[in-house]
C-alpha positions in Angstrom: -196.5 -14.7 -94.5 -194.1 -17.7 -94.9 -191.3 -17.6 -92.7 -188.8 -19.9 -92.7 -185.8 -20.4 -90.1 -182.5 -21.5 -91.7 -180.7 -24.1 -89.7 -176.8 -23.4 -89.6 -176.3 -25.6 -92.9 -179.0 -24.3 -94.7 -177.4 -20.6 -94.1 -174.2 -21.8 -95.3 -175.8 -22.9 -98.5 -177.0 -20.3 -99.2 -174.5 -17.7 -97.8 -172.3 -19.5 -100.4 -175.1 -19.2 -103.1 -175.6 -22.8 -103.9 -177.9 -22.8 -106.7 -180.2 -26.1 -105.1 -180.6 -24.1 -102.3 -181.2 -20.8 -104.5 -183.8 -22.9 -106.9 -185.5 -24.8 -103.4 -185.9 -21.2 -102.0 -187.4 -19.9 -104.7 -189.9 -22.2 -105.4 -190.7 -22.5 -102.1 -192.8 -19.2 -101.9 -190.7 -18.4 -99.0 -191.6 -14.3 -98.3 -189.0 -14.1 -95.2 -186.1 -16.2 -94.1 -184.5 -16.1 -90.7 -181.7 -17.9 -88.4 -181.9 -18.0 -84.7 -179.2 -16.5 -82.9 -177.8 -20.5 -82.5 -177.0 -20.3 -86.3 -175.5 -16.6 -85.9 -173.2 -18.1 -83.0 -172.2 -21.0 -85.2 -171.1 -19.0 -88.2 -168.9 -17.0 -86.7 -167.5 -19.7 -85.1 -166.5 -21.3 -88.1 -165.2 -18.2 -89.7 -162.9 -17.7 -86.6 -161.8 -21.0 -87.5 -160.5 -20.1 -91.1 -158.5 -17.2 -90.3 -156.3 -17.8 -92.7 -159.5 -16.9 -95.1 -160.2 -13.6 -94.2 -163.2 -13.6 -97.4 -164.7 -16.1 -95.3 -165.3 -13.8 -91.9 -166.3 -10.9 -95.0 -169.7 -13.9 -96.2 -170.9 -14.4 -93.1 -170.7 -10.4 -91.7 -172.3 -9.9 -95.1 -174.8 -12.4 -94.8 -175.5 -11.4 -91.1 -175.9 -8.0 -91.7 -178.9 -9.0 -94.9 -180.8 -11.4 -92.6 -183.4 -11.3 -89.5 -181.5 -13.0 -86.6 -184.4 -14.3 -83.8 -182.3 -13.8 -80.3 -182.8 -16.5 -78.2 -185.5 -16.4 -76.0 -187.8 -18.0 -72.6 -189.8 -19.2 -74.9 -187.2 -21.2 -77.0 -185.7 -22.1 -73.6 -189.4 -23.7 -72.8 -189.1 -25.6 -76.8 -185.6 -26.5 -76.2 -186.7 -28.3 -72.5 -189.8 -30.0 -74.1 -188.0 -31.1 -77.1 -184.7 -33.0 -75.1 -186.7 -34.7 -73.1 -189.4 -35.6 -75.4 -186.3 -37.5 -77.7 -184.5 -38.6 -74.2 -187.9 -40.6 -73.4 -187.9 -42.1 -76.9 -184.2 -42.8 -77.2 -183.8 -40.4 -79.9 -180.7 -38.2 -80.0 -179.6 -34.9 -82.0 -176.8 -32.5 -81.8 -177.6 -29.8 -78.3 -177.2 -26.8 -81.6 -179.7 -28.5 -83.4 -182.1 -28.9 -81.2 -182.2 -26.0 -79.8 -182.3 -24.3 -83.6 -185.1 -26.8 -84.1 -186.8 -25.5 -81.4 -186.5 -21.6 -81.5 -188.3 -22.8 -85.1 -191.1 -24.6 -83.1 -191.5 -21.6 -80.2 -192.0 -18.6 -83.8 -194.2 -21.1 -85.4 -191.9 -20.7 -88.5 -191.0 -23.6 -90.6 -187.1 -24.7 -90.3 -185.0 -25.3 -93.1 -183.2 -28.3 -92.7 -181.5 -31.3 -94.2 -180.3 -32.9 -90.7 -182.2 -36.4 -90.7 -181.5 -37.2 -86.8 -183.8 -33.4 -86.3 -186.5 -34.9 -88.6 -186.3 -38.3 -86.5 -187.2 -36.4 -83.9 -190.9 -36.0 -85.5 -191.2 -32.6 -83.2 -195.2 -32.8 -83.1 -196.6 -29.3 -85.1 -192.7 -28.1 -86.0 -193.4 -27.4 -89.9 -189.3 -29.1 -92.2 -188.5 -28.2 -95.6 -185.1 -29.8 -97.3 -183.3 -27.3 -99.4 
Protein backbone atom coordinates (compact mmCIF):
# COMPACT_ATOMS: atom_id res chain seq x y z
CA UNK A 1 0.00 0.00 0.00
CA UNK A 2 1.16 3.63 -0.81
CA UNK A 3 1.41 5.76 2.01
CA UNK A 4 2.28 9.06 1.86
CA UNK A 5 3.15 11.57 4.83
CA UNK A 6 1.85 15.11 4.23
CA UNK A 7 4.35 17.73 5.36
CA UNK A 8 2.55 20.77 7.18
CA UNK A 9 2.19 22.66 3.69
CA UNK A 10 1.09 19.92 1.75
CA UNK A 11 -1.92 19.37 4.53
CA UNK A 12 -2.73 22.91 4.12
CA UNK A 13 -3.23 22.37 0.52
CA UNK A 14 -5.11 20.18 0.65
CA UNK A 15 -7.16 20.92 3.85
CA UNK A 16 -8.01 24.01 1.70
CA UNK A 17 -8.83 21.81 -1.34
CA UNK A 18 -6.48 23.18 -3.77
CA UNK A 19 -7.15 21.45 -6.90
CA UNK A 20 -3.06 20.86 -7.95
CA UNK A 21 -2.85 19.31 -4.89
CA UNK A 22 -6.34 17.39 -5.42
CA UNK A 23 -5.30 16.44 -9.22
CA UNK A 24 -1.21 15.46 -7.83
CA UNK A 25 -3.01 13.22 -5.26
CA UNK A 26 -5.03 11.64 -7.39
CA UNK A 27 -2.79 10.66 -9.86
CA UNK A 28 -0.47 9.72 -7.55
CA UNK A 29 -2.10 6.25 -6.73
CA UNK A 30 -1.75 7.39 -3.27
CA UNK A 31 -4.06 4.52 -1.11
CA UNK A 32 -3.42 6.32 2.43
CA UNK A 33 -2.23 9.75 3.43
CA UNK A 34 -0.87 10.75 6.82
CA UNK A 35 0.78 13.71 8.83
CA UNK A 36 3.03 13.15 11.80
CA UNK A 37 2.04 14.63 14.89
CA UNK A 38 4.75 17.74 13.86
CA UNK A 39 2.21 18.69 11.22
CA UNK A 40 -0.82 18.22 13.75
CA UNK A 41 1.10 20.60 16.20
CA UNK A 42 1.72 23.10 13.52
CA UNK A 43 -1.86 23.45 12.29
CA UNK A 44 -3.29 24.22 15.24
CA UNK A 45 -0.85 26.57 15.81
CA UNK A 46 -1.67 28.55 13.00
CA UNK A 47 -5.34 28.34 13.60
CA UNK A 48 -4.79 29.75 17.22
CA UNK A 49 -3.18 32.41 15.34
CA UNK A 50 -6.33 33.49 13.27
CA UNK A 51 -8.76 33.73 15.97
CA UNK A 52 -10.45 36.21 14.54
CA UNK A 53 -11.37 33.32 11.84
CA UNK A 54 -13.13 31.01 13.83
CA UNK A 55 -13.85 28.77 10.18
CA UNK A 56 -10.31 28.39 10.22
CA UNK A 57 -9.89 26.42 13.76
CA UNK A 58 -13.45 24.51 12.17
CA UNK A 59 -10.70 23.15 8.67
CA UNK A 60 -8.16 21.92 10.53
CA UNK A 61 -10.51 20.06 13.54
CA UNK A 62 -12.16 18.84 10.45
CA UNK A 63 -9.32 17.86 8.61
CA UNK A 64 -7.75 16.27 11.89
CA UNK A 65 -10.49 14.39 12.73
CA UNK A 66 -10.48 12.55 8.65
CA UNK A 67 -6.71 11.84 8.74
CA UNK A 68 -4.20 9.23 10.37
CA UNK A 69 -1.91 11.32 12.67
CA UNK A 70 1.65 9.17 13.25
CA UNK A 71 2.55 10.30 17.05
CA UNK A 72 5.96 10.95 17.47
CA UNK A 73 8.02 8.28 18.34
CA UNK A 74 11.93 6.67 19.54
CA UNK A 75 12.17 5.79 16.37
CA UNK A 76 11.58 9.27 14.69
CA UNK A 77 13.70 10.60 17.57
CA UNK A 78 16.62 8.13 16.17
CA UNK A 79 15.68 9.68 12.20
CA UNK A 80 15.47 13.11 13.48
CA UNK A 81 19.33 12.64 15.34
CA UNK A 82 20.75 10.87 12.15
CA UNK A 83 19.26 13.39 9.87
CA UNK A 84 20.65 16.93 11.82
CA UNK A 85 23.81 15.76 11.94
CA UNK A 86 24.06 14.13 8.65
CA UNK A 87 23.09 18.02 7.10
CA UNK A 88 25.35 19.70 10.08
CA UNK A 89 28.45 17.61 8.59
CA UNK A 90 27.56 18.73 5.08
CA UNK A 91 26.62 22.35 5.83
CA UNK A 92 23.15 21.83 4.81
CA UNK A 93 20.41 23.49 6.86
CA UNK A 94 16.47 23.08 7.17
CA UNK A 95 13.76 24.28 9.39
CA UNK A 96 14.03 21.91 13.14
CA UNK A 97 9.78 21.16 11.99
CA UNK A 98 10.91 20.01 8.80
CA UNK A 99 13.24 17.90 9.57
CA UNK A 100 11.90 16.19 12.04
CA UNK A 101 8.55 15.75 9.70
CA UNK A 102 11.02 14.60 7.13
CA UNK A 103 12.25 12.20 9.33
CA UNK A 104 9.09 10.60 11.12
CA UNK A 105 8.58 9.95 6.97
CA UNK A 106 12.03 8.19 6.83
CA UNK A 107 11.57 6.07 10.39
CA UNK A 108 7.49 4.63 8.60
CA UNK A 109 9.24 4.09 5.37
CA UNK A 110 6.31 6.20 3.82
CA UNK A 111 7.00 8.72 1.11
CA UNK A 112 6.63 12.54 2.27
CA UNK A 113 4.76 14.99 0.52
CA UNK A 114 6.67 17.93 0.15
CA UNK A 115 7.51 21.09 -1.85
CA UNK A 116 10.28 22.52 0.72
CA UNK A 117 13.48 22.49 -1.55
CA UNK A 118 16.11 23.04 1.53
CA UNK A 119 14.31 19.15 2.86
CA UNK A 120 15.11 17.80 -0.72
CA UNK A 121 18.74 19.37 -0.46
CA UNK A 122 19.08 17.36 2.13
CA UNK A 123 19.16 14.13 -0.28
CA UNK A 124 18.02 12.02 2.99
CA UNK A 125 19.61 8.66 1.62
CA UNK A 126 16.31 5.98 1.02
CA UNK A 127 13.59 8.81 2.27
CA UNK A 128 11.04 8.37 -0.88
CA UNK A 129 9.61 12.96 -2.09
CA UNK A 130 6.76 13.60 -4.11
CA UNK A 131 5.81 17.58 -4.99
CA UNK A 132 2.15 18.13 -4.93
Amino acid sequence: MAEFLLDTDAASRLMRAERSGITNMRQSGAKALSISSVTMAELVYGARLREDNPSVRSAVRTFLARILIHPWDEAAAEAHARIRILAKRLGRSAGVFDIMIAAHADALGVTLVTKDAAIKNLAIDGLKIVSW
